[in-house]
N, C-alpha and C positions, 0 to 999 in steps of 0.2 A: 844599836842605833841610839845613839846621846840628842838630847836636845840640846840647841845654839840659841842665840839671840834671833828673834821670829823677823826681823827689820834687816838679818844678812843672811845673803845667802848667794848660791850659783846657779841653784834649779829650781825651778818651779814643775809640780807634778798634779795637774788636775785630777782628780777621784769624787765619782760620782757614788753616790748610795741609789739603790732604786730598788723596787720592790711593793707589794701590797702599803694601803695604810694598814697602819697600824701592827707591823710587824716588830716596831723598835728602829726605824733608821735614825730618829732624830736624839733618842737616850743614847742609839753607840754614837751617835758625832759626839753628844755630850761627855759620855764617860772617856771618848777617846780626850777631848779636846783640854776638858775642865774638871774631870774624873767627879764628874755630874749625874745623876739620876732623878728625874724628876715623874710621878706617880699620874700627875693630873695634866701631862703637854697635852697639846688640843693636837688637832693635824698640822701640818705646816702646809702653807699657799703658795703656790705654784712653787718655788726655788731659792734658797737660801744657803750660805756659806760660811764656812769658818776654815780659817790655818791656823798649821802648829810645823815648826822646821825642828829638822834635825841633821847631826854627822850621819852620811852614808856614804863609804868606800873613802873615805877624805873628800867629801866634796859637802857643801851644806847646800842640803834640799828643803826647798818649803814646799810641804804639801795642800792645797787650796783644795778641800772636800766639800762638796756639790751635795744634799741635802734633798731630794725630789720629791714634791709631792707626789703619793701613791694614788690620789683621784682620778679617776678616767676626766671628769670634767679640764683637768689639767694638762694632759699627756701632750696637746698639743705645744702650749708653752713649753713643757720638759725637754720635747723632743732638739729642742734647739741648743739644749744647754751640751748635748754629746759632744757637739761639735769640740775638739781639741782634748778630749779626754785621754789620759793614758791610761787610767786604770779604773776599776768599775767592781763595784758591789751589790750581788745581786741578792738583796733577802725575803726570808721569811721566816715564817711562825713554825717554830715545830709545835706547839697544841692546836696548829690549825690546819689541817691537812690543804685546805683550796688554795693556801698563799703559798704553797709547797707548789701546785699542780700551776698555778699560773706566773710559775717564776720561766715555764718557757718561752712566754708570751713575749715577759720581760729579755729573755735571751736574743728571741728572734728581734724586736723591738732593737737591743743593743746592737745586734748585728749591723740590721740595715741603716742603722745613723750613726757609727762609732769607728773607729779609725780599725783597720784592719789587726793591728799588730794590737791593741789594746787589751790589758792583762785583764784579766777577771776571775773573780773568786765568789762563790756561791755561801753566803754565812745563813747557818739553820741556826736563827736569838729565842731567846728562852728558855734556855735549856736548865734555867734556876727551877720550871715548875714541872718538877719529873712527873706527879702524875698525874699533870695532864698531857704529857707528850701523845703524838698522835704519827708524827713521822717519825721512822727508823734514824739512826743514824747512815748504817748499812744502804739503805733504799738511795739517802740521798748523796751517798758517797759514790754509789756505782751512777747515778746518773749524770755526776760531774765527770767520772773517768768517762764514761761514754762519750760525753761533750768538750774533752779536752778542756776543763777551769778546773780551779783551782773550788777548795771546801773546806770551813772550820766551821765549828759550832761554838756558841757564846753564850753571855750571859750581859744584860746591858747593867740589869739589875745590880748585880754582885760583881761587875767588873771580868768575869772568866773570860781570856784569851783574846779581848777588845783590841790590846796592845797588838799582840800576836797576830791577829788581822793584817793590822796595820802594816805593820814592820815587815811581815810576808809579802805585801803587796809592792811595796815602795822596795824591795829586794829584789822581787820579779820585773816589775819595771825594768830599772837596771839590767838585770839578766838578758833582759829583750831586747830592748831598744841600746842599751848603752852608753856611754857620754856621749853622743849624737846629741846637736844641741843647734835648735830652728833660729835664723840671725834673723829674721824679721820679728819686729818689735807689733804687736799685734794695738789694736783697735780695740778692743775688751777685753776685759780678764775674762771672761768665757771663750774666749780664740785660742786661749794659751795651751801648748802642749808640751813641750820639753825645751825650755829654750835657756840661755846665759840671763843673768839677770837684765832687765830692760834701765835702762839711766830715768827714763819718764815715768816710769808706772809707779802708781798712788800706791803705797802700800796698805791700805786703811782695805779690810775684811768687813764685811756685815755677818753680826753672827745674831740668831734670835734665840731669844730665850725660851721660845714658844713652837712645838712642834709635833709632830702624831709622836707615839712612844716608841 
């Protein structure tokens, strides 16, 4: 999957991050987006985005990835942002067993506000501080096969398999849904799900430089 010019494109593919703070959702936007790592991000407030397009199958897709804050005092703002998602990243800490334990939370959560067919993949980050690992790899690979999604482990840190995330998702997508492609031009870029490019839509992204790790 080759990167294009971000300003053309044919699809747009909304992907959410969600998960505990501070399990690293906003260093892999960052290392995906600007192969960024930052030591000191704070959390990130309520919801924030950045895209990066690419060639996939001959077609150029922008992907516009959603950034969630992990505070309960937020979830209710988040819950809105599902809306039009095609694909969905659910993480946690492997040196922290609880952000492991409450990513079902986050499943059932995605369940009941997210598009039926919506791809998702379960990333266990960290995986740069082996000894503090606390989750198996094993443990959390059988609970994805159980729940039919998708599993890689990462490193936001050192960059290990961020891309590979990526690139898998926006492959399943495709796989899933297909060149199916929504002709109503939506009201927000949070409505957007799989559609042809819109003639009206602003292309200008907020991305922040500031967000949990």
């Amino acid at each position: 999957m080759s990167r294009t010019n971000d300003e053309d494109y044919d699809y747009l593919f909304k992907i959410v991050l969600i998960g505990d703070s501070g399990v690293g959702k906003t260093n892999i936007l960052k290392r995906f987006i600007n192969n960024e790592f930052s030591l000191e991000s704070k959390p990130t407030i309520g919801v924030e985005f950045a895209t990066k397009t690419f060639q996939q199958q001959g077609k150029s897709v922008k992907c516009q990835i959603w950034d969630t804050a992990g505070q309960e005092r937020f979830r209710a703002i988040t819950n809105a942002y599902y809306r039009g998602a095609v694909g969905a990243f659910i993480c946690y800490d492997v040196t922290r067993e609880i952000t492991f334990q409450n990513t079902e939370k986050w499943l059932s959560e995605l369940k009941e506000h997210a598009d039926g067919n919506i791809v998702i993949i379960m990333i266990g980050n960290k995986i740069d501080a082996v000894d503090q690992r606390v989750v198996r790899t094993e443990e959390a690979l059988e609970y994805c096969q159980s729940h039919q999604i998708g599993f890689i482990e990462t490193s936001a840190l050192d960059g290990t398999n961020i891309d590979n995330a990526f690139n898998n998702i926006v492959a399943n997508i495709f796989n899933t849904i297909g060149f199916k492609s929504i002709k109503k031009v939506p009201q927000m870029a949070t409505e957007q799900v799989l559609l042809e490019k819109p003639k009206d839509l602003q292309s200008k992204s907020k991305k922040s430089s500031e967000g949990c790790c």
